[in-house]
C-alpha positions as CSV (number, residue, x, y, z in Angstrom):
1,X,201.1,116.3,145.9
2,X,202.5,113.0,147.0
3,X,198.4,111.1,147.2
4,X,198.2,112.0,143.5
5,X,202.1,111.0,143.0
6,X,201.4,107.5,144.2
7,X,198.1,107.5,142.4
8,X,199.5,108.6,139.3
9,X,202.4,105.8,140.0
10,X,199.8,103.7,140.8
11,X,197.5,104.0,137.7
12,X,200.8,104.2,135.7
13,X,201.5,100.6,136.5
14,X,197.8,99.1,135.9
15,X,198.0,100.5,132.6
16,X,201.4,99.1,131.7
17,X,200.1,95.7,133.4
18,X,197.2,96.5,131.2
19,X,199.5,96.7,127.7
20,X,201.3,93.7,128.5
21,X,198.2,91.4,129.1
22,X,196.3,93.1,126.0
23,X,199.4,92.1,124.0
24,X,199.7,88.4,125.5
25,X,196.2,88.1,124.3
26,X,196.9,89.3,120.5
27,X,199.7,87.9,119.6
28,X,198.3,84.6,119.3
29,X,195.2,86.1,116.7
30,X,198.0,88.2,114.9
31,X,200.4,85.2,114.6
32,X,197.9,83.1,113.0
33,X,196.6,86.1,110.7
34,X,200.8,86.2,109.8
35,X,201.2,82.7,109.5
36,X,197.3,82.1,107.4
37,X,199.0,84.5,104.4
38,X,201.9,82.8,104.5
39,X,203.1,79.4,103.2
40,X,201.8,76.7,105.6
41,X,205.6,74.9,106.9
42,X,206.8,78.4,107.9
43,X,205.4,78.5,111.1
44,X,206.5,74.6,111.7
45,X,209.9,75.8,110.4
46,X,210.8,79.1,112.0
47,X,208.1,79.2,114.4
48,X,207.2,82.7,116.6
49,X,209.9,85.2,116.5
50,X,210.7,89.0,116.1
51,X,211.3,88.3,112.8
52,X,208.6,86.1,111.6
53,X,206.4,88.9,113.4
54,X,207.3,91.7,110.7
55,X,204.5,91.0,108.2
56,X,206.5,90.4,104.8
57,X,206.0,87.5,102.5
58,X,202.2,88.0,102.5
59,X,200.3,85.8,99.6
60,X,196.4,86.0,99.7
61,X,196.4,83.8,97.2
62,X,196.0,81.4,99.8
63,X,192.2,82.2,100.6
64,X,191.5,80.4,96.9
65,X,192.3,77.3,98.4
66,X,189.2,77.3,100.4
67,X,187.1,77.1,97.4
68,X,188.9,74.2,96.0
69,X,189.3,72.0,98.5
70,X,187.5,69.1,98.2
71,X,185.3,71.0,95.7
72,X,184.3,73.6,98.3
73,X,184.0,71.7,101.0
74,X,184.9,74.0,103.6
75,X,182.0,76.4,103.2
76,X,179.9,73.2,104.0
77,X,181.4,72.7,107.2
78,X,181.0,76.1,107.6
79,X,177.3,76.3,107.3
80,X,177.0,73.0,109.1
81,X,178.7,74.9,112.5
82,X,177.0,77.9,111.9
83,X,173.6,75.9,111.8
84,X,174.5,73.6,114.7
85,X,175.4,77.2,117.0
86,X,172.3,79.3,115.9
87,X,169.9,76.0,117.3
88,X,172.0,75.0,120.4
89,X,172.7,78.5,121.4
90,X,168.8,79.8,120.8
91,X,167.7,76.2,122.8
92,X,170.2,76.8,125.6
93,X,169.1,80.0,126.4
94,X,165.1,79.5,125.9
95,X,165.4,76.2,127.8
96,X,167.7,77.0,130.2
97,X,166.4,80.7,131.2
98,X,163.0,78.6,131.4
99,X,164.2,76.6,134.1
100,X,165.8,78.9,135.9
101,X,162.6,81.0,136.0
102,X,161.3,78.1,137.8
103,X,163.8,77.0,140.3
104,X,164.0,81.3,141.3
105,X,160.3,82.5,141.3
106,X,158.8,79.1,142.5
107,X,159.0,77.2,145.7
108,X,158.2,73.9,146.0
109,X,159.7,70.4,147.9
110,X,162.4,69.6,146.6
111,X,163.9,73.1,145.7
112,X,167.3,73.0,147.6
113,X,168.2,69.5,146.1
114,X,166.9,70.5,142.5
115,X,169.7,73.4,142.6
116,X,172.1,71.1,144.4
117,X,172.2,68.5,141.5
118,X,172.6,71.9,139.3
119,X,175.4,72.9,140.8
120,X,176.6,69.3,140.9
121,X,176.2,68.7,136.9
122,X,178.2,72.0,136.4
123,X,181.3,69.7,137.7
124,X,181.0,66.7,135.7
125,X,182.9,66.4,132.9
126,X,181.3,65.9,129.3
127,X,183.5,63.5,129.2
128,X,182.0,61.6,131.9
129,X,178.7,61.5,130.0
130,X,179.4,60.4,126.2
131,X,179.4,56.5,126.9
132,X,175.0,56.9,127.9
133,X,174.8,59.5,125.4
134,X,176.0,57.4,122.7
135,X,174.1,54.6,123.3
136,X,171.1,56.8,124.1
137,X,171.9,58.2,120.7
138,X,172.0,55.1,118.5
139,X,168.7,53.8,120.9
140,X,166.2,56.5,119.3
141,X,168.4,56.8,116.0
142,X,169.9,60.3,116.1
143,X,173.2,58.9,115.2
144,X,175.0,60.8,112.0
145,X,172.1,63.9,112.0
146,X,172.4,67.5,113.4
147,X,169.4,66.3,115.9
148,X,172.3,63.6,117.6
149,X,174.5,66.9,118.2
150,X,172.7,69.4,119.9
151,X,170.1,67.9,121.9
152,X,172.2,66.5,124.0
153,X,173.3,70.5,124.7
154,X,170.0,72.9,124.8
155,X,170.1,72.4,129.1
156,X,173.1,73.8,129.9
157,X,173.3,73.1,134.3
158,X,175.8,76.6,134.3
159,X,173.6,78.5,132.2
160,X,170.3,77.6,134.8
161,X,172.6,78.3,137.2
162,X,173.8,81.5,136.2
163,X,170.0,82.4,135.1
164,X,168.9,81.6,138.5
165,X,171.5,83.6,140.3
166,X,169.9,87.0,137.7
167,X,166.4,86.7,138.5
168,X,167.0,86.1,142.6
169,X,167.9,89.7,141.4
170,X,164.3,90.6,140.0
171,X,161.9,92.7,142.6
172,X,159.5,90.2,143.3
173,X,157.1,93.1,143.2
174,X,157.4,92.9,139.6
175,X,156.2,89.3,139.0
176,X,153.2,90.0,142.2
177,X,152.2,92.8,139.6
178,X,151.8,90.9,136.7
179,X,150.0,88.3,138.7
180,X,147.9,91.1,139.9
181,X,146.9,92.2,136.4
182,X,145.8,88.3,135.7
183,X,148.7,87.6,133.6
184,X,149.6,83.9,133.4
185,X,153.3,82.9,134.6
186,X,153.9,82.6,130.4
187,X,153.3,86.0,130.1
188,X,154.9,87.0,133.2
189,X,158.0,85.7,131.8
190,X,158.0,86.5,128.6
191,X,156.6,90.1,129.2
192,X,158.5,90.9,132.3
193,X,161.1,88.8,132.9
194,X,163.0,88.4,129.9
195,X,162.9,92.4,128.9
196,X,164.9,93.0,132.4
197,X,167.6,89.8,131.3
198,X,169.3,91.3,128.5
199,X,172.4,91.7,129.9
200,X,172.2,87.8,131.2
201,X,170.9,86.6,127.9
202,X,174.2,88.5,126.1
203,X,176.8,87.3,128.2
204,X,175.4,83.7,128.1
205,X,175.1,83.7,124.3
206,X,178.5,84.4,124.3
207,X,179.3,81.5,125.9
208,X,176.7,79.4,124.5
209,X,177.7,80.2,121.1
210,X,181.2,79.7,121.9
211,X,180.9,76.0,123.3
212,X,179.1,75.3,120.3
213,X,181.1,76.5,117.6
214,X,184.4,74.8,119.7
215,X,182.8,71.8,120.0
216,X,184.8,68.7,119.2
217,X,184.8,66.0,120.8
218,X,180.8,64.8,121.2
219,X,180.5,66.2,117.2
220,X,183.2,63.7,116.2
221,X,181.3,60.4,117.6
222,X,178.4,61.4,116.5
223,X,178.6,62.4,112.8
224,X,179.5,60.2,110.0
225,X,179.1,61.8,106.8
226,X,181.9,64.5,105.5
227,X,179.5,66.3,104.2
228,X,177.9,66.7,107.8
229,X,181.1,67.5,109.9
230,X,181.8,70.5,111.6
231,X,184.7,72.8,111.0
232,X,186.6,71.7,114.3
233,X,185.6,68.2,112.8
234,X,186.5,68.8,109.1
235,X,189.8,71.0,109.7
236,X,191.4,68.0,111.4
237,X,190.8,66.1,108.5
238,X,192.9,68.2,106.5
239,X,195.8,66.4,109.0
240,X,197.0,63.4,107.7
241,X,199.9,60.9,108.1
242,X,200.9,61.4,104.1
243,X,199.8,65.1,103.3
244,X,198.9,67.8,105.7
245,X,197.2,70.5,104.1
246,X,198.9,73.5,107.4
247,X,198.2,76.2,104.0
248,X,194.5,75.5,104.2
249,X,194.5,74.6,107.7
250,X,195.8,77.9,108.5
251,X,193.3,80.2,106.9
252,X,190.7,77.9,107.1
253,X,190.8,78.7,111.3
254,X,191.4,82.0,110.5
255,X,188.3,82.0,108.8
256,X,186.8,80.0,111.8
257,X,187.8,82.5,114.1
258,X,185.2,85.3,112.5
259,X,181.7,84.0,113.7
260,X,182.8,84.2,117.6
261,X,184.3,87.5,117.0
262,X,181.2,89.0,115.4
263,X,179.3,87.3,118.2
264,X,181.4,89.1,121.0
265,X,181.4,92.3,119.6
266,X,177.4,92.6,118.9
267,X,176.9,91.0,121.9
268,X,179.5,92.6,124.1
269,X,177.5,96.2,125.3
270,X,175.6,93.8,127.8
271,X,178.2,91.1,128.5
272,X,179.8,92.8,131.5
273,X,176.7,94.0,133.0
274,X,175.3,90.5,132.8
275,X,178.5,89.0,134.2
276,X,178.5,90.8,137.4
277,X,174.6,90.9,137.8
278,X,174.4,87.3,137.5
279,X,177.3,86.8,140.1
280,X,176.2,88.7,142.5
281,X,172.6,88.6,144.5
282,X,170.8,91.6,144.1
């Protein structure tokens, strides 16, 4: 009796551990779903308390304001992030995948120091890059246009890595058949390969997707136009000096928060699986 006492004490605890962390990570999501209903300066004034946690003074009369602001702006920023996601996210993983399909299956000289300098990338900062990509930017004329935004993005040095580290995975028997059968390395990868990375591909479009829609900083020196901003981009603008819209602001990122949600939750039967097989060696 006392092994399954201490287990039951024991599995007792890591649920309770469990129901804590689970609600450290929803009270943020529920707060703003609270505070996105309610008027804007209530969560400035009173801030997060036991009391301003008890949904009362609801008024989804707030969600008009997204249609008239700035005659319906909002939905343009929209569409502009959910455009700039659907192309950096689907390039990142073709690209990427690509060359990781390469640097795993193939040997050649200069292998080790290809990975290296992957693995190196993966440290440096974006941060660190924007002053070349700026002026490669305004150099070939991608400056103010959806091209300026993502290219820059569709070789993602974490995503090859973490490509690479699923198909060292792959039986290499696999790829020797398809060679046998007089398939070309296209159709290798695209016929044997990338059916066996669905789990990979998931968890990395979660990411990918993720990055993208977040994305501020590079987005804000690149683009110009209102009209072409994103909604990281476009929500800040609602912050001014004389006026800040928090009413708007607040549902507006509610709003925001859907897309990444829907991702994670059509993408999320594979995303474990794809975590641990790409982490560990097969």
């Amino acid at each position: 009796m006392r092994p399954n006492l201490r287990l039951s004490r024991k599995s007792i605890i890591k649920h309770i551990v469990l129901v804590l962390l689970c609600f450290v990570y929803i009270l943020p999501l529920y707060s703003l779903v609270l505070a996105a209903f309610r008027p804007g300066r209530d969560l400035l004034r009173y801030g997060i308390t036991m009391q301003t946690l008890i949904p009362t003074g609801m008024n989804f009369a707030t969600v008009k304001g997204l249609y008239t602001i700035r005659e319906g702006i909002y939905f343009i920023w929209f569409k502009n992030s959910l455009l700039l996601l659907v192309l950096q996210a689907s390039l990142a993983l073709f690209f990427s995948s690509f060359v990781a399909y390469g640097l795993s299956v193939y040997r050649f000289k200069g292998k080790k120091a290809v990975t290296t300098l992957v693995i190196f990338l993966m440290l440096v900062p974006i941060q660190i890059l924007i002053l070349p990509l700026y002026k490669l930017m305004i150099t070939i004329s991608l400056m103010d246009t959806f091209w300026g935004v993502f290219l820059p993005m569709i070789v993602s040095p974490f995503a090859i890595f973490f490509f690479k580290q699923y198909i060292d995975g792959i039986p290499r028997d696999l790829i020797d058949a398809g060679r046998v059968d007089g398939l070309n390395e296209y159709a290798i990868f695209f016929r044997i390969v990338v059916p066996i990375m669905p789990p990979a591909f998931s968890a990395m479009a979660i990411f990918m997707s993720m990055q993208s829609w977040n994305n501020f900083l590079w987005p804000l020196i690149v683009l110009r136009s209102g009209t072409k901003f994103t909604l990281p981009i476009g929500l800040n603008t609602l912050l001014t000096p004389y006026n800040s819209a928090y009413d708007l602001l607040l549902i507006g990122a509610l709003a925001a928060t859907l897309p990444i949600i829907i991702v994670f939750i059509f993408f999320q039967r594979y995303f474990i699986a794809g975590l641990t097989s790409g982490g560990v060696k097969g």
